[in-house]
N, C-alpha and C positions, 0 to 999 in steps of 0.2 A: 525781636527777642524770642528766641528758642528755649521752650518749656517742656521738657522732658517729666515721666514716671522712670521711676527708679525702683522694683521690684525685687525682693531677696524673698526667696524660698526656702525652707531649710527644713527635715526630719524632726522627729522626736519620738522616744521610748524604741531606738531602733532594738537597743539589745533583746527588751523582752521579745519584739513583734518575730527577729529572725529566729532568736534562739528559747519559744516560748514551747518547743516542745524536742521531745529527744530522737527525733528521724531525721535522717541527715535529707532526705526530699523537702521536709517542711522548711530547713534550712536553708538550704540553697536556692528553693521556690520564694522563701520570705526575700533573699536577699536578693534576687532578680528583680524583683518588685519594688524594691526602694532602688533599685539603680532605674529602670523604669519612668514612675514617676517622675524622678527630679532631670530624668535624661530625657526619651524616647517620649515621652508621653508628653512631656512639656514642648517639646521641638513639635508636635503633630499638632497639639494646640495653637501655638503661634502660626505654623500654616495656616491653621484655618479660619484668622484673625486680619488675615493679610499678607503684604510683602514683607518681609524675614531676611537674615542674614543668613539662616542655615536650610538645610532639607528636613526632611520628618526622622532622618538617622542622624541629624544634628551634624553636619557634614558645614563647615562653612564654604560663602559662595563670594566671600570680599566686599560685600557691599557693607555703608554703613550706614544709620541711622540719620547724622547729621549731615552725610555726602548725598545719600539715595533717597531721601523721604520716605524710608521703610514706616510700617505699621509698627515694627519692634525688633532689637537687635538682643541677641545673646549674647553677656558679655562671658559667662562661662557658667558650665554645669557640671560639676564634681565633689566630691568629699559627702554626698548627702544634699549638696547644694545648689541652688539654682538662682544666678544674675541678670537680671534682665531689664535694658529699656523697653521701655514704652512710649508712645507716641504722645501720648494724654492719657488720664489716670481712667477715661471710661473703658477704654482699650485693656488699659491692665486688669480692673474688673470684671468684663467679661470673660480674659483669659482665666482669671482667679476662679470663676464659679463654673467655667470648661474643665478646667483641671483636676478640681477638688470632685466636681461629678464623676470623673473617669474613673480617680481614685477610690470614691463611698461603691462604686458598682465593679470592678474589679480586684481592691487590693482593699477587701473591709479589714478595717481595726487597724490599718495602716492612716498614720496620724502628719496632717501639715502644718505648718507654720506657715503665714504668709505676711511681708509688711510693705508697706510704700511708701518709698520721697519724694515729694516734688522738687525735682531740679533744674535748675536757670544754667543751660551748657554753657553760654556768656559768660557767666561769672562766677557760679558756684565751682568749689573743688571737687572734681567727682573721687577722688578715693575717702573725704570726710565724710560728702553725705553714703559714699557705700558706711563704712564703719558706722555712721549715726543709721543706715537703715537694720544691721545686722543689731545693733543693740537693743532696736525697738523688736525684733522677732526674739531676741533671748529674755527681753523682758514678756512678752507674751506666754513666752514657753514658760516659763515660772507662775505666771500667773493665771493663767487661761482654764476656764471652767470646763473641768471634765464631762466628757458625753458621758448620760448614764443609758443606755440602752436601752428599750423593752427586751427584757431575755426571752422571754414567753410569757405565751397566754396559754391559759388551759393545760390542758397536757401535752408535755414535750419532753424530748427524750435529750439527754447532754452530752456532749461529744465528748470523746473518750483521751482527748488531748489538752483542750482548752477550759471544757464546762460550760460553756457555751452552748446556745440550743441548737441541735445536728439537724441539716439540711438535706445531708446524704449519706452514704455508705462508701468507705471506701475499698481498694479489690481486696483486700483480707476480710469486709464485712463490718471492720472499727466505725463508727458513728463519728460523723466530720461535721465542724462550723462549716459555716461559710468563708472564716478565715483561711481554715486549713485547704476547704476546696482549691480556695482562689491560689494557694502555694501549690496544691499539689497539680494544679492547672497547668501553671509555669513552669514546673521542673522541668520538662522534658526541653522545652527551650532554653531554658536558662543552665540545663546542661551541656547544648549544644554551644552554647555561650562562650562555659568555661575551657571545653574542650577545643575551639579557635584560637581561645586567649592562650595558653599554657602552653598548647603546640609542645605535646610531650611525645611524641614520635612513638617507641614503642611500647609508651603504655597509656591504659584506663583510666578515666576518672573513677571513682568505686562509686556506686547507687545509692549505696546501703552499709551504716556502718558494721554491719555483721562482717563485711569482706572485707576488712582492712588488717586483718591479721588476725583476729579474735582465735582462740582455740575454743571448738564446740563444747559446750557445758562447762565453762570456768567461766566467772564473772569476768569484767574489764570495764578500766578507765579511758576516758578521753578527756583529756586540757584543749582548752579552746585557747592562741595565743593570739595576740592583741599587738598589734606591732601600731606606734604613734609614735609623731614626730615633736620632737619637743622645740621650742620657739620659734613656731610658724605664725607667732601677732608679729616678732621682731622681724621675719623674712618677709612679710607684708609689708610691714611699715615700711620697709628700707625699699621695697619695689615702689612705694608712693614717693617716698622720699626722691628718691632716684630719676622718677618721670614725672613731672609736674606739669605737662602737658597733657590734656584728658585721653587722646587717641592712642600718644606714645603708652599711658597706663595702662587703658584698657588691652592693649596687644602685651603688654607684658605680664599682667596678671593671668593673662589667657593665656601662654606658653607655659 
């Protein structure tokens, strides 16, 4: 009898954490870091937990958990979220508190959800107990006792974005959390990022929303727009529905 962990990772308070200040660095720096996390960061952790399905770029390599006697298999990481078996729930544990550490020390005030099922490959459904693990993390996020920080002690100055107590200065001399550090750390990667992705031949990504058009000395708007797909529980369901064998599932939920 083969007894698997069933692990679902998931975001939370993404809007404020990217768009909790008005610089398009802090932006795109916040929003590399929850791709990060729930991608890249997660994939380096399971390396170092054991044998893996994927590399540290999250690259799969074809093996599988119940074929290979891997450590943990990824069954996929996108939308904010991260699937994963595990070997035994101790396994999943230690990855959970490699994780969560990566995250309190490079991407603070960036928030996880974590939940676990134990599942029997033999006989349990693996797309119910996914859906019965995602419910237990949205029940968590509803409920889950907020961190209250220490802001400071004594005297300390607040950063000029968040309110937060400032750590450093940044090149204009504004006073940064540690939040905003950890974004503006990442921008410059996380622009090189987008600039691979987009492949827009001849032209820039802009740095700074000054240069998107703006005329000098006249105020201006920006809309943030929001594009979501509407009945993705019903294109799930029909993917379970559809492959009722666990292997066939998990390669189709991952396409």
């Amino acid at each position: 009898m083969r007894n698997f962990t069933l692990t679902v990772i998931d975001t939370t308070g993404i809007q404020d954490y990217i768009f909790g200040s008005n610089l398009l660095k802090h932006n795109v720096g916040a929003s590399a870091l929850v791709h990060w996390a729930t991608n890249d960061w997660a994939c380096e952790k399971l390396n170092e937990l054991g044998e893996t399905n994927v590399n540290k770029k999250c690259n799969f390599n074809g093996r599988t958990i119940d074929g290979d006697s891997l450590a943990s298999e990824l069954i996929y990481a996108g939308g904010g979220n991260t699937v994963i078996l595990f070997k035994n729930r101790e396994i999943a544990e230690k990855f959970t508190k490699k994780l969560t550490l990566k995250v309190l020390l490079e991407a603070p005030c960036l928030q996880l959800v974590i939940a676990h099922t134990d599942v029997n490959w033999d006989k349990d459904n693996l797309s119910r107990k996914l859906q019965d693990t995602i419910v237990k993390v949205n029940k968590k996020k509803t409920n889950r006792i907020h961190s209250s920080p220490v802001l400071g002690l004594g005297v300390t100055a607040d950063c000029q974005f968040t309110g937060l107590p400032a750590v450093g200065k940044d090149k204009d001399s504004r006073r940064i959390s540690a939040e905003v550090k950890a974004k503006l750390d990442a921008f410059e990667q996380a622009h090189k990022r987008l600039t691979n992705l987009l492949q827009l031949k001849d032209y820039d990504i802009s740095k700074e929303f000054d240069y998107l058009g703006r005329t000098k000395g006249e105020s201006s708007s920006i809309a943030i727009v929001h594009t979501d797909g509407n009945g993705m529980g019903k294109r799930i369901k029909t993917i379970a529905e559809n492959h009722p064998e666990k292997r066939d599932y998990i390669n189709a939920i991952r396409a």
